[in-house]
C-alpha positions in Angstrom: 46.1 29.8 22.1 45.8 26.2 20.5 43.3 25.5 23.4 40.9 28.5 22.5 41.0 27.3 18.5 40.3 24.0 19.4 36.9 24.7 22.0 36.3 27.0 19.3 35.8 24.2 16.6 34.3 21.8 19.5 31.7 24.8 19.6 31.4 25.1 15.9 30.4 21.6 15.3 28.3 20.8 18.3 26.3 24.2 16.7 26.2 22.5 13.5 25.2 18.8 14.3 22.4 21.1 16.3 21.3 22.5 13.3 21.1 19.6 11.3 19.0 18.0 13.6 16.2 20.5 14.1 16.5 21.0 10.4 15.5 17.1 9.7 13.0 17.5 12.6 11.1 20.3 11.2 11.5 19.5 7.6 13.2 16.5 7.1 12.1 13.6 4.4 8.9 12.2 6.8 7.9 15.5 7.6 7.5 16.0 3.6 5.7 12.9 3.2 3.2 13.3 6.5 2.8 16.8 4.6 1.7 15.2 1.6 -0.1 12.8 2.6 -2.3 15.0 4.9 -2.7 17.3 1.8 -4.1 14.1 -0.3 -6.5 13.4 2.8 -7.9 16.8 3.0 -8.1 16.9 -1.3 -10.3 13.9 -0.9 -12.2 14.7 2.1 -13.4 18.2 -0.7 -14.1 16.1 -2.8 -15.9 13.7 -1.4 -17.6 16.8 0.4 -18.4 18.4 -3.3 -19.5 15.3 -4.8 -22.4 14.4 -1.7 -23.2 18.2 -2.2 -24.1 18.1 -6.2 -25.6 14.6 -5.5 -28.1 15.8 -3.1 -28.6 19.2 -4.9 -27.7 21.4 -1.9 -24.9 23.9 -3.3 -24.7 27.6 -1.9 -24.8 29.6 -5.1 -27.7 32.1 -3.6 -26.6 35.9 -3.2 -27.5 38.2 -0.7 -30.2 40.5 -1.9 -29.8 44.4 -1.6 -31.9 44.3 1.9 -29.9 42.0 3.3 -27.1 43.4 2.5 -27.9 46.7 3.6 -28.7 44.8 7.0 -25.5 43.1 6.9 -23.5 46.8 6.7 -25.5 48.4 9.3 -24.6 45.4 11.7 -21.3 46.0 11.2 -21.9 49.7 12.0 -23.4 49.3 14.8 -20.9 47.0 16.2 -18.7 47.3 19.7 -15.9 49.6 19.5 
């Protein structure tokens, strides 16, 4: 009996310290910061984007009028099924 309990809590940790590791691989401390730091690379990367956009006075404000959207709803009708 003493044999069981004891493979028993050899199994228990070896499943925990398994655990902990892919839980500080997926979302451990660098994995944060790589997170964040892509984040503030991408935030830039838009705003750099937005800012060459108004500079050059090419922004994409311009609507769809009702004939194109009329063609734009009978495309999708007539689509593959």
């Amino acid at each position: 009996m003493a044999i069981k309990k004891i493979i028993f809590i050899l199994f228990l940790i070896i499943a925990l310290c398994a655990a902990k590791f892919a839980y500080d691989k997926h979302y451990g401390p660098k994995i944060a910061e790589a997170r964040q730091q892509e984040e503030a690379q991408k935030l830039a990367q838009l705003k750099a984007d937005l800012y060459r956009a108004a500079a050059s006075g090419r922004s994409n404000t311009s609507f769809p009028t009702n004939s194109e959207f009329d063609k734009l709803k009978k495309s999708s009708r007539t689509g593959s099924t």
